[in-house]
C-alpha positions as CSV (number, residue, x, y, z in Angstrom):
1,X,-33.2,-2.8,12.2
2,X,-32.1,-6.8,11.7
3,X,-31.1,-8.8,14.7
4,X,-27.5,-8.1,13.7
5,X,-26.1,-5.2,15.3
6,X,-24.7,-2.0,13.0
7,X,-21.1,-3.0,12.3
8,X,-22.0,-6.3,11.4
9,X,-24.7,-4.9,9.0
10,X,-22.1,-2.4,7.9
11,X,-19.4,-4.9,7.3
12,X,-21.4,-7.1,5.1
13,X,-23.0,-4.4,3.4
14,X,-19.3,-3.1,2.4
15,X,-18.4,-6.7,1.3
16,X,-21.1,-7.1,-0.9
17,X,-20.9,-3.6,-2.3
18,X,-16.8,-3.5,-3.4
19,X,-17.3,-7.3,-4.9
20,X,-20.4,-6.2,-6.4
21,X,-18.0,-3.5,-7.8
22,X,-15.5,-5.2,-9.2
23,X,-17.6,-8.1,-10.9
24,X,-21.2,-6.6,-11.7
25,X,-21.4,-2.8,-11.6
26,X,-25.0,-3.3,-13.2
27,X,-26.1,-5.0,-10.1
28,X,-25.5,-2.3,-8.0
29,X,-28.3,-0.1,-8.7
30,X,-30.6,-3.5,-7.0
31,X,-28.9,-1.7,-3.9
32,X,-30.8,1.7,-4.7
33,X,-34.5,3.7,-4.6
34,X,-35.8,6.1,-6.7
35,X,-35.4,8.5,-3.3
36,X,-31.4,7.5,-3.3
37,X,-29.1,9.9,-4.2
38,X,-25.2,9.8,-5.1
39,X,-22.7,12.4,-5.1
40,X,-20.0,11.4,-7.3
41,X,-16.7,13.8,-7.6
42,X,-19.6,16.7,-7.3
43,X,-21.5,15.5,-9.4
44,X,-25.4,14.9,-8.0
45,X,-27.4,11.2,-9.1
46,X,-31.0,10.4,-8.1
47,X,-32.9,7.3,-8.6
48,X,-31.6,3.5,-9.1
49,X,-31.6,3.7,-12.9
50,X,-29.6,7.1,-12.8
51,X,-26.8,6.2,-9.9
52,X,-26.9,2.4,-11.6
53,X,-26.2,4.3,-14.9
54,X,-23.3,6.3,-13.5
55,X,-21.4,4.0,-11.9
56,X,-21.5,1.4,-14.7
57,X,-20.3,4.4,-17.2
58,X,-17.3,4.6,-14.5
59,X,-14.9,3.8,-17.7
60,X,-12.5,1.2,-16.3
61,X,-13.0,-2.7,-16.6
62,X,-10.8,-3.2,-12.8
63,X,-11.5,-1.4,-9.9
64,X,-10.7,-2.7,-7.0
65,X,-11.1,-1.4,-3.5
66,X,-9.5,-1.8,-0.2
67,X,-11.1,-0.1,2.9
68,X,-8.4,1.1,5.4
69,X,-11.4,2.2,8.0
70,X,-14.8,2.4,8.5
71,X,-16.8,4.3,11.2
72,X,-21.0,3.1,11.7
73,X,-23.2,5.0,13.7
74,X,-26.9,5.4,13.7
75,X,-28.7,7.7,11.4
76,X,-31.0,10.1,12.5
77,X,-34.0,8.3,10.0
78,X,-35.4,5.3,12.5
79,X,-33.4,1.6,11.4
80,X,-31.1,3.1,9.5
81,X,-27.0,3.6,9.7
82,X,-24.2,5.9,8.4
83,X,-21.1,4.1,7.5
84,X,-17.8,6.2,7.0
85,X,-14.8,4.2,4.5
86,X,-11.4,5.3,4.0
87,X,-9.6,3.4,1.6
88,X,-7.6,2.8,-1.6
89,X,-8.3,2.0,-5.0
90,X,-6.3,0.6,-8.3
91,X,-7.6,1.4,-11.5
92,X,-6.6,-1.7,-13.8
93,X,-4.0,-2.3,-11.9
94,X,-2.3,1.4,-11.5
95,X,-1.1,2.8,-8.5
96,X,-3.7,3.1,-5.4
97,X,-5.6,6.1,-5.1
98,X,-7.3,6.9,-1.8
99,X,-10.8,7.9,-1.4
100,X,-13.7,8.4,1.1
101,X,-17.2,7.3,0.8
102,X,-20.4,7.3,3.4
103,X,-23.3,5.5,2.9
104,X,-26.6,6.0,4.7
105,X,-28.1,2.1,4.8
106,X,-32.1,2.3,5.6
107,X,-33.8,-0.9,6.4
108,X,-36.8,-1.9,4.6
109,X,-37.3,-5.1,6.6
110,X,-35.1,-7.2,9.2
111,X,-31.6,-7.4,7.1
112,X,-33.0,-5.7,4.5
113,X,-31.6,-2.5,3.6
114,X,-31.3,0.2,0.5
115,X,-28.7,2.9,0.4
116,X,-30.7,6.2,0.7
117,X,-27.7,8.6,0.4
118,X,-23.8,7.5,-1.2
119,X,-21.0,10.0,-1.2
120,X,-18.0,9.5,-3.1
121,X,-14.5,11.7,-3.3
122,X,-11.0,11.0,-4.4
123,X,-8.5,12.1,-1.8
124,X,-6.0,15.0,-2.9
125,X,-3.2,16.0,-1.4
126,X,-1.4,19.0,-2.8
127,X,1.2,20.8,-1.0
């Protein structure tokens, strides 16, 4: 892995991923292979060019994040994490919504990493 340990990987890697978000949703797909895949809502990406293409379709010009946790333990591929986010998000402003997302970051040299697997879900509760 890099000579950083997990949950400082994990917390810059978050960083950089929600900015990236908010100012240059083209840009994220950089953070991708074509062996990624994305689960968005149910629905199933593969490949840098298709989750890049999904989330810059994602139809809102704001979205900003705020994690609330996030859990980092290591994956079972060798130099490679799982990182766990709870959070909120505002859609142009609105009211925040809460999601979960987990990543699994895989090093391709020392602090180098791709995401191999991304998992996103709006939180529901409905009583």
């Amino acid at each position: 892995m890099s000579a950083a340990g997990p949950g400082e990987v994990a917390t810059a890697f978050v960083k950089h991923y929600y900015s990236t978000f908010a100012s240059n949703r083209p840009a994220l797909s950089s953070l991708y292979r074509d062996t990624s895949c994305l689960s968005f809502e149910g629905q199933q990406f593969q490949g840098a060019a298709s989750i890049g293409s999904k989330l810059s379709s994602i139809g809102s010009s704001s979205i900003e994040h705020h994690v609330r946790s996030m859990d980092v333990q290591p994956a079972a591929i060798p130099n490679s994490i799982v990182i766990g986010i709870t959070g909120t998000l505002k859609i142009d402003g609105g009211n925040p919504l809460m999601f979960t997302q987990t990543f699994v970051l895989v090093a391709t040299a020392p602090g180098a990493f791709y995401v191999h697997n991304d998992i996103f879900r709006f939180v529901y509760f409905i009583s």
